[in-house]
N, C-alpha and C positions, 0 to 999 in steps of 0.2 A: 526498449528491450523486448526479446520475444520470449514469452511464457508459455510451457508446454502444460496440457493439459491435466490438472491435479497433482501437480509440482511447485511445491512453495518456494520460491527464490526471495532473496533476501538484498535488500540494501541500506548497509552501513553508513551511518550518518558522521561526517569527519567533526573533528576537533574536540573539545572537554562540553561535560553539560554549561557551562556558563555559555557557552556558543548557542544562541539559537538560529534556527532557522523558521522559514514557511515553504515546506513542500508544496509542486503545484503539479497535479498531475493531467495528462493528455493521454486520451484512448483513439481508436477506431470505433467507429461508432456503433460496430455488431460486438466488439468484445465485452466479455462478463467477467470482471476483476473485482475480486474483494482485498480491501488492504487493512492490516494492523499493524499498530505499532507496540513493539515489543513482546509479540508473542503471535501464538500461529494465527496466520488467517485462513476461516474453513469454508467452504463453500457449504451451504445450509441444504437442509433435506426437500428434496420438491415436497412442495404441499407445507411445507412448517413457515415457521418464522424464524430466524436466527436468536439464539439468547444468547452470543456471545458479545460483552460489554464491547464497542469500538472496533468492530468487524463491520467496515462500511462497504459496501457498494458502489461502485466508481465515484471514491469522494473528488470533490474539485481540487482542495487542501488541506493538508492538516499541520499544524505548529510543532515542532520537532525542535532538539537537541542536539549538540553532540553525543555522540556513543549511543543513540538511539538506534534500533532496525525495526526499519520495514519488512514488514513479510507481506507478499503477494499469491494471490493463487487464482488458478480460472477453471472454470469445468470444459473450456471450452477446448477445440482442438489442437488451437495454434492461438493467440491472444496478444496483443501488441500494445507496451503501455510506455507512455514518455514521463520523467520523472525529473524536475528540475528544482534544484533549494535557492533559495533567495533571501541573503543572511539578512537579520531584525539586527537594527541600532539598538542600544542602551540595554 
C-alpha cells in the first residue's frame, strides 16, 4: 500500500478476536513507517524520543487478532509498505 505523507491509514484485521494472527510487514528500504495497533501511530518529534507504548518503527511483526487495526503513518512524502497475516493454529 502507498502511504501519503502524515496520513494515517488503517487496516482491519478480519474475523472475531479468537482468530489470531502474525502480521509481517515489508517496506522500501528509504521509507519511515510507524505502526500501532489499536490506536494512532504518530510520527515523533525530531530530536525526542517517542513515549508512545507500541508505536514501532518499521517493526518486522506483530501478533494481531481479529477486529484489531493497524494504524500506519509516515513523515515521508510517498511511503510504500506490504502488509501480510499469517493465521496461528490453536
Amino acid at each position: 500500500m502507498a502511504l501519503a505523507a502524515n496520513t494515517e491509514q488503517t487496516i482491519t484485521i478480519p474475523g472475531t478476536a479468537v482468530t489470531k494472527y502474525q502480521a509481517l510487514f515489508s517496506y522500501i528500504y528509504t521509507s519511515n513507517v510507524f505502526v500501532r495497533n489499536n490506536a494512532a501511530a504518530t510520527v515523533p518529534a525530531g530530536g525526542t524520543t517517542g513515549t508512545q507504548k507500541y508505536n514501532e518503527f518499521r517493526p518486522c511483526k506483530r501478533y494481531v487478532q481479529g477486529g484489531d487495526v493497524l494504524h500506519l503513518v509516515t513523515p515521508d512524502a510517498t511511503a510504500y509498505v506490504g502488509v501480510s497475516l499469517r493465521q496461528l493454529q490453536g
